[in-house]
C-alpha positions in Angstrom: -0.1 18.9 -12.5 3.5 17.9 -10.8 5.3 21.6 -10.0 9.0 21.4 -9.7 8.6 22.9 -6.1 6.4 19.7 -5.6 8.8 17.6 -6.2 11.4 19.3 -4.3 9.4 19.4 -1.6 8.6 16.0 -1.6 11.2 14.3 0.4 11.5 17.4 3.0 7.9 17.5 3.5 8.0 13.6 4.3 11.3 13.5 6.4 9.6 16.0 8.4 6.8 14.6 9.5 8.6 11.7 10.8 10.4 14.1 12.7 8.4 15.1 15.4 4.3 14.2 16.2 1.7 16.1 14.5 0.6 19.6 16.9 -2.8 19.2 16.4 -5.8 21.0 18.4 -6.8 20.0 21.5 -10.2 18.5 19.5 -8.9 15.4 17.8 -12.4 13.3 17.7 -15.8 14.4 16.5 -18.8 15.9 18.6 -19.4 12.8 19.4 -21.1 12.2 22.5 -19.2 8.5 23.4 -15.4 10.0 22.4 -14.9 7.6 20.1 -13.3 7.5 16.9 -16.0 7.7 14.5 -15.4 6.1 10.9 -16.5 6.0 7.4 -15.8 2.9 5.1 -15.1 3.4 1.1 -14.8 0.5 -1.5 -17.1 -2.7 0.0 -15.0 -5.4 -1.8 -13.1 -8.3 -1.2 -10.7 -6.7 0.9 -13.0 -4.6 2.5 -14.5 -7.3 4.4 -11.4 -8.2 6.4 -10.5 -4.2 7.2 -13.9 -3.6 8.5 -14.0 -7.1 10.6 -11.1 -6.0 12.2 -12.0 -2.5 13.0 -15.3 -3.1 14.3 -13.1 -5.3 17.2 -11.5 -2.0 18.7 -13.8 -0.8 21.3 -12.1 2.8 20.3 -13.9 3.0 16.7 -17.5 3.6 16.1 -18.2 2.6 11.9 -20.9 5.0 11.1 -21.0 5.1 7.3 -20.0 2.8 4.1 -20.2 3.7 0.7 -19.6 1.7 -2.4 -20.7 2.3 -6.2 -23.4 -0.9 -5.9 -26.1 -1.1 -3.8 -26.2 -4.5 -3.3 -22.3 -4.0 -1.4 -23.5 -1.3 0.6 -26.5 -3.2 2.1 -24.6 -5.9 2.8 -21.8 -3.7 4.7 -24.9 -2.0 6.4 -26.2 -5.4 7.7 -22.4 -7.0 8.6 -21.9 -3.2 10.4 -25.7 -3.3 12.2 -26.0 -6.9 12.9 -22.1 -6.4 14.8 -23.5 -3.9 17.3 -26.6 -5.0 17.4 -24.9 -8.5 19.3 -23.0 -5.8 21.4 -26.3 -4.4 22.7 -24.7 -0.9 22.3 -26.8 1.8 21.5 -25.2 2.5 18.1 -27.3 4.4 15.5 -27.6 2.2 12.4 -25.1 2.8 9.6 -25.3 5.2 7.0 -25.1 4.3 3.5 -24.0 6.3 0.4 -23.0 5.9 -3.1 -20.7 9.0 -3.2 -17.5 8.7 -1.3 -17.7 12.9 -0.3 -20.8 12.1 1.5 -18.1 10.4 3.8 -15.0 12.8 3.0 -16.9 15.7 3.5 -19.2 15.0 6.8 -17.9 16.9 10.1 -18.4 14.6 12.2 -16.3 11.8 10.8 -12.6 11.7 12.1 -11.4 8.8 9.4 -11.6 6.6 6.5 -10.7 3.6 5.7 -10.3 3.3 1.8 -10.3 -0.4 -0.5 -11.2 0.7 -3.3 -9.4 -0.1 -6.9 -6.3 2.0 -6.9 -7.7 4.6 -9.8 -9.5 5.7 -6.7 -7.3 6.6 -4.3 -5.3 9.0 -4.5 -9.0 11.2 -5.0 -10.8 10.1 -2.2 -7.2 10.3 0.3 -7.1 13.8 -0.6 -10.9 14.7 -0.3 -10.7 13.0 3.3 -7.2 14.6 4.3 -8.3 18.1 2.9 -11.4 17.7 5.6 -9.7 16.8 8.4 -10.0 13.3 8.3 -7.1 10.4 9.0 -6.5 7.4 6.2 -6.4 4.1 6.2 -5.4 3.5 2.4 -5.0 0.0 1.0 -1.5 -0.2 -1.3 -0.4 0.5 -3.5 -1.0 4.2 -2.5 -1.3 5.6 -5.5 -2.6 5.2 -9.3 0.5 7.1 -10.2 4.2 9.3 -9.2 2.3 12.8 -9.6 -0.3 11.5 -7.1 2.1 10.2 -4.7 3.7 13.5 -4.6 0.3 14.9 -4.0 -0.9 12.7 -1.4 2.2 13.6 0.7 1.9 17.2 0.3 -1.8 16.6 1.6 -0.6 14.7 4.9 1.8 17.6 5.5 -0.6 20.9 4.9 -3.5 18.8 6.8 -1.5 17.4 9.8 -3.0 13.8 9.3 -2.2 10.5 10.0 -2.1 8.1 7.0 -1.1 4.6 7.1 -0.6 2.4 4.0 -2.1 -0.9 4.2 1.4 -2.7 3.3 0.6 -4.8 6.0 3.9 -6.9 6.0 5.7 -4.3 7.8 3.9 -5.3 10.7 4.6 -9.2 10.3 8.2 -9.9 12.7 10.0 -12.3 9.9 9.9 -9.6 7.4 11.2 -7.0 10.0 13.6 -9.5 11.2 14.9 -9.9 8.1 15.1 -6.6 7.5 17.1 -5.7 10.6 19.9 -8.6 9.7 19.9 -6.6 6.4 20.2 -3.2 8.1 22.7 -4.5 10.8 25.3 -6.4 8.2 24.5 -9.4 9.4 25.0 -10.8 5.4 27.5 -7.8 4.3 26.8 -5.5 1.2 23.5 -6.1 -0.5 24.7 -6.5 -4.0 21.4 -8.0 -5.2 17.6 -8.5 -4.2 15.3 -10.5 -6.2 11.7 -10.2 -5.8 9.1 -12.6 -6.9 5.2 -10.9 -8.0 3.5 -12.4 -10.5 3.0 -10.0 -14.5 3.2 -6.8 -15.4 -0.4 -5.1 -16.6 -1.8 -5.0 -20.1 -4.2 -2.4 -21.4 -8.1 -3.9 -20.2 -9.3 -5.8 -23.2 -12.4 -7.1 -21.6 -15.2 -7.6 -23.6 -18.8 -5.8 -22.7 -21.3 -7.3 -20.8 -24.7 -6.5 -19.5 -24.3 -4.1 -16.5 -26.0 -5.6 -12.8 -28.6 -3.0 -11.7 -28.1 -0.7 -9.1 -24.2 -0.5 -9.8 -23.4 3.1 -11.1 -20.5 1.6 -13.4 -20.1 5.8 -14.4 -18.9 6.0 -10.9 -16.6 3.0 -11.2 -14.9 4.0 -13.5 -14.6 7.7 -12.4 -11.6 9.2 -12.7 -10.0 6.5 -15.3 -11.2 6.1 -19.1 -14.9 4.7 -19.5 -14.7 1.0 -20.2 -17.2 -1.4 -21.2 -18.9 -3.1 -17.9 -17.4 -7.0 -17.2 -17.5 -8.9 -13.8 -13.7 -9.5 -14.2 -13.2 -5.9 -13.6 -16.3 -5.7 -10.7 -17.9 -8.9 -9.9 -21.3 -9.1 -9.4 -23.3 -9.2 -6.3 -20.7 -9.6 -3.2 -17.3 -9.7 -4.0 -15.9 -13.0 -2.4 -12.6 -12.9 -5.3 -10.5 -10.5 -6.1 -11.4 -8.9 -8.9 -9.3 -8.4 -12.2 -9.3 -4.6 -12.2 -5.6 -4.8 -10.6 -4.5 -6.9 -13.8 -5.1 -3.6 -16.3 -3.1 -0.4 -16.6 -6.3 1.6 -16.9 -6.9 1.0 -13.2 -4.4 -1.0 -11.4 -0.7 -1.7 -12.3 -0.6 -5.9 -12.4 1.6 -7.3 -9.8 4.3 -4.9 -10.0 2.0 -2.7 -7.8 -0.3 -5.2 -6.5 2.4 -7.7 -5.0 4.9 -5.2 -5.5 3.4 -2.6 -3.3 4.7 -5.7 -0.3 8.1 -6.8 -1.6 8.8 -4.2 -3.2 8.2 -2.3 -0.1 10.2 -5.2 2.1 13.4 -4.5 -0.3 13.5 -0.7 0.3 12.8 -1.3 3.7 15.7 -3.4 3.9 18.1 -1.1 1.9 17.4 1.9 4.0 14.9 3.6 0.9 12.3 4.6 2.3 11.3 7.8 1.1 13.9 7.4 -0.7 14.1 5.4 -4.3 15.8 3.9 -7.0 18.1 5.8 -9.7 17.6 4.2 -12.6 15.2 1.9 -14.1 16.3 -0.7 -16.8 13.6 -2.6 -19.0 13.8 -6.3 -20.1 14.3 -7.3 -23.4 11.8 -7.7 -25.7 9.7 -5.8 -23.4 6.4 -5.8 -24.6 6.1 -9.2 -24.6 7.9 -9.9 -21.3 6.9 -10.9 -17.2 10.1 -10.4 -15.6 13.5 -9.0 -16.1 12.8 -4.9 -15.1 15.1 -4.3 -12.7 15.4 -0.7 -10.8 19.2 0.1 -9.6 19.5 2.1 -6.2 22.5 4.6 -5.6 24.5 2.2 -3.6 24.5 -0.4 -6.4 22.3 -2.4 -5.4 19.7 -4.3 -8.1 16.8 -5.3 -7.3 15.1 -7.6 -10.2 11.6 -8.9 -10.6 11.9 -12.8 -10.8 10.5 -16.4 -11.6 9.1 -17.6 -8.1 6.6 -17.8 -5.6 5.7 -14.4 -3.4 9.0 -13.6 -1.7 11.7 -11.2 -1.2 15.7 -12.3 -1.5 18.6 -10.2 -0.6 21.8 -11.2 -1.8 25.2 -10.2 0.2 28.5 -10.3 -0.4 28.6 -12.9 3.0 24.9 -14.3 2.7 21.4 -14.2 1.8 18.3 -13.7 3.4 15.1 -14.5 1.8 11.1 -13.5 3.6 7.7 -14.2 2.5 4.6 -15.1 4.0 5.4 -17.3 6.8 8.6 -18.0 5.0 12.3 -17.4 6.2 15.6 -18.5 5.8 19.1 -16.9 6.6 21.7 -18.1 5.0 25.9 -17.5 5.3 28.7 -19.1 4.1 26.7 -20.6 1.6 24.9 -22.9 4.0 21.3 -22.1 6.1 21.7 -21.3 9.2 17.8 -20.3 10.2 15.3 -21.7 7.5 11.9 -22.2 7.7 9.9 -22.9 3.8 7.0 -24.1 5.0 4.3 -26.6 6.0 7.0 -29.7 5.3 9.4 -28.9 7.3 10.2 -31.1 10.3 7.9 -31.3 13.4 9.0 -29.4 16.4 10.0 -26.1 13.5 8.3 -23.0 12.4 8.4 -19.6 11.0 8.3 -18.3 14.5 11.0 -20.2 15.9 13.2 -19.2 12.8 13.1 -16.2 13.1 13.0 -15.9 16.8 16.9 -17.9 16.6 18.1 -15.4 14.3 17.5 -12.6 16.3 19.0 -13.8 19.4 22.0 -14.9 17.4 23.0 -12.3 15.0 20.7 -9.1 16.6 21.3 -9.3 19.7 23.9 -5.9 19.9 22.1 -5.0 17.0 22.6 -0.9 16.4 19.7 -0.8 13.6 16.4 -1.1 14.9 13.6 -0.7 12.7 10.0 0.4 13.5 7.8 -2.4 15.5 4.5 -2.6 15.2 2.3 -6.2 15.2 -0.6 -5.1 13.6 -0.8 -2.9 10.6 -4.8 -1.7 11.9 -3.7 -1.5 16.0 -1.1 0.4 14.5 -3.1 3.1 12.6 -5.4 3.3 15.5 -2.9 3.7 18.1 -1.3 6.4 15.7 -4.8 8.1 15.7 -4.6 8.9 19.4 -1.0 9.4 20.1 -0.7 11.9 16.8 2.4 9.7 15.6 3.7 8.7 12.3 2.5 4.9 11.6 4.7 2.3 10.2 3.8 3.1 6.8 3.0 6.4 6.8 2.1 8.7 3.6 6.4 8.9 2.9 6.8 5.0 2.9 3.8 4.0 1.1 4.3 7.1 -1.6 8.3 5.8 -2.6 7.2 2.6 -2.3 4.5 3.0 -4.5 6.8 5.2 -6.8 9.0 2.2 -7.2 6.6 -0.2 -8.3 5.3 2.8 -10.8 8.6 2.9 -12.1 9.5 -0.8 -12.2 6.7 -0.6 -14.8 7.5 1.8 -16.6 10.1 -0.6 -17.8 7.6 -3.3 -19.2 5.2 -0.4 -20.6 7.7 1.7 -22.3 10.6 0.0 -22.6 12.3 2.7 -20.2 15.8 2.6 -20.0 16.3 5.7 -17.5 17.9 7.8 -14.8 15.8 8.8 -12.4 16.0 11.7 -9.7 14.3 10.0 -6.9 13.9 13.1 -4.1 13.0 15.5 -7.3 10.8 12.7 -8.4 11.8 13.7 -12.3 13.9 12.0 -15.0 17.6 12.7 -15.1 17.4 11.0 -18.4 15.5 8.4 -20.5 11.8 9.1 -19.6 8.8 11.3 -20.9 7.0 13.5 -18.2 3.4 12.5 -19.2 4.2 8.9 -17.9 4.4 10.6 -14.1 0.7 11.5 -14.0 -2.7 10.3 -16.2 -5.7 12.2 -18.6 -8.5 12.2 -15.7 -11.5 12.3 -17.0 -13.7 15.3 -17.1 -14.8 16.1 -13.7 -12.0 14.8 -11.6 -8.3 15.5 -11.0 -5.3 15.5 -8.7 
């Protein structure tokens, strides 16, 4: 369970290691004989297939193992990983295959994971790989829940590893842009930001269905409460959609982590929150019933609101607005655009790009704020790997981001009208303890 000490420490232990680079021994990589970084792959989804794609590019990384609940994933992630080295004409063993994620976590000669499972997961396997010596790459939202955010952190720290948070957008230049014209004062005082991420989760509801063979649906569910098998929640054969596990409380949070683990993670970016976090968390009316309207109130005033829209992130000045979303981005002032691009119909000769590229040379140009570049959130993670520095999204920003969109829905699940301590990680007022962690099931815990 959350300690108080835990959640005191929480924002010291993550302001430190942004400090300084880990002081690691001299042995970073395995025994392996071609000193490269060897990994192990966990959760062989949807999502999966574009991390693994793009890992197997870097000469640097060697993918030795995957593992997934269902066999029919893990010999297709075996054949994808064989068939990829097998065209390089290397001289790569052929990949290992397991149905138990410790079988990864706990080899020695594995130096990091890469982790897509559904989000009741994580947390779990982060720690098993961390508390062996391994490095992360977690898909967002970090965490199921606040008490395992806390822990996760407290794991970087004691372990001296490098996480990074797959809330890839940091590493996209219109969203840091915008950012960095929010930062620098470009619009004035953020009074408002508005964020737009599709419902809230309900409790799972579907109905039982006749389990595929060779998926362990025991293992699926792990941690989180038995449910009846249904393809929503794990589809069968490959997984070419994503799946509606993220749409249930039992083990996702809806949008508000799914979407909001990006935008949500844009505005605190942009307000300077990182590891950091709101201070209160006011519920929508008629909140059982409702898809927007939570709102979460940071200590400079600022409200951020969950909104009717397509995917985006707005923040509202007292001298302009700026508004970002996927190749999307529009600066306005004085009431009138002065950078805008909104799409695929704009005029020939415009684009996101360009955009973004004019308001930087116009308005960022002596800028004193300068926020964190990266172009890739993978290159990144592996660069991070060798050099022993924090990544863009390290465990501190993808915990209080995480944390946010935990709390946001607290608003639509309990009606939660509360004050919030948000480097203590408890409730000033307002809120019930139990909400901050989950009943694992027997057998597992954080």
């Amino acid at each position: 369970m959350q300690t108080a000490s835990s959640r005191r420490q929480f924002a010291k232990l993550a302001a430190a290691s942004v400090a300084a680079p880990f002081i690691l021994p001299a042995r970073l990589w395995s025994q392996s004989a071609n000193g490269k970084i060897r990994m192990g792959f966990i959760g062989l989804g949807k999502q999966m297939g574009g991390l693994i794609n793009k890992f197997l590019q870097y000469p640097d990384i060697e993918v030795v193992a995957v593992c997934d609940v269902y066999d029919v994933r893990r010999d297709l992630y075996k054949k994808k990983v064989d068939d990829h080295y097998a065209k390089k004409g290397g001289s790569a063993k052929p990949c290992e295959t397991t149905g138990d994620f410790r079988k990864i976590t706990e080899r020695t000669d594995i130096d990091a994971v890469c982790i897509a499972t559904p989000d009741h997961w994580h947390a779990i396997i982060t720690n098993s790989a961390l508390s062996h010596g391994k490095d992360v790459y977690c898909e967002k939202p970090l965490t199921h829940n606040i008490h395992e955010a806390v822990s996760v952190v407290e794991t970087v720290k004691q372990h001296n590893r490098v996480l990074q948070t797959g809330s890839m957008q940091r590493s996209s230049k219109e969203f840091r842009i915008a950012c960095e014209l929010v930062r620098n004062g470009v619009i004035g005082k953020v009074e408002r930001v508005t964020i737009t991420i599709g419902d809230p989760a309900k409790p799972n509801a579907y109905p039982e269905e006749a389990k595929p063979a060779g998926l362990d649906w025991d293992m699926w569910c792990g941690p989180a409460p038995l449910v009846p098998f249904n393809h929503e929640l794990c589809p069968i054969g490959e997984s070419t959609t994503f799946p509606n596990w993220r749409k249930t409380r039992e083990f996702g949070g809806g949008m508000i982590t799914d979407w909001g683990a990006h935008h949500i993670d844009i505005a605190q970016w942009g307000l300077g929150m990182d590891e950091n976090g709101p201070v209160e968390v006011k519920a929508p009316a008629d909140y059982q019933n409702a898809k927007r309207g939570a709102q979460l109130i940071y200590a400079s005033g600022a409200v951020l609101s969950h909104a009717e829209g397509s995917h985006g992130c707005t923040f509202h000045g007292t001298e302009g607005e700026v508004n970002v979303g996927r190749g999307k981005f529009a600066l306005s002032l004085g009431g009138k655009e002065v950078h805008a691009f909104h799409g695929k119909d704009q005029s020939a000769g415009t684009s996101v790009d360009r955009e973004v590229a004019l308001a930087e040379r116009d308005f960022l140009k002596d800028k004193k704020v300068s926020l964190y570049e990266s172009k890739d959130q993978i290159a990144d993670f592996v660069a991070c790997m060798k050099s022993r520095k924090q990544p863009i999204c390290h465990a501190g920003v993808g915990a209080s981001s995480a944390i946010a969109c935990h709390l946001m829905n607290f608003g639509y699940w309990y009606g939660a009208n509360i004050k919030w301590n948000p480097t203590e990680h408890t409730f000033v007022s307002g809120g019930d303890a139990k909400w901050l962690t989950r009943e694992y099931r027997a057998g597992w815990k954080v």
